[in-house]
Phi, psi and omega in degrees: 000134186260094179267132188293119192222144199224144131047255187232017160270130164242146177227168180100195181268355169309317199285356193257282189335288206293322198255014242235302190292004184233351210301000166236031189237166175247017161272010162277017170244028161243014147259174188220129161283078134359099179257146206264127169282125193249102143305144185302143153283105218270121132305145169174179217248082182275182214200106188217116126052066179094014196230147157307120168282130163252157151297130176225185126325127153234180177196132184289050128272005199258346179094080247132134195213146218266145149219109021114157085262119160213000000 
């Protein structure tokens, strides 16, 4: 059995799968239901340590953060 997983997330109809299989255990009352947040999609420039600066796609959950020099 495959569950689509981010770190310790399941998304999707995986989440029906996963709590369908434990529904008698008392580790399902150690998940938390959720709504997965889709952030605006950003142009910017990141600026990282030994890497080529681009124009890119972002999204402020990666921690990233925009800078001006003028």
């Amino acid at each position: 059995m495959i569950f689509l997983q981010t770190g310790n997330n399941t998304y999707g109809e995986e989440i029906r799968t996963l709590l369908t299989k434990i529904k008698d255990s008392n580790e399902r009352s150690s998940y938390i239901l959720m709504e997965k947040i889709e952030p605006m999609v950003v142009k910017n420039y990141p600026v990282t340590h030994g890497q080529e600066i681009q124009f890119t796609n972002m999204v402020s959950e990666l921690g990233i953060y925009g800078t001006l020099v003028g």
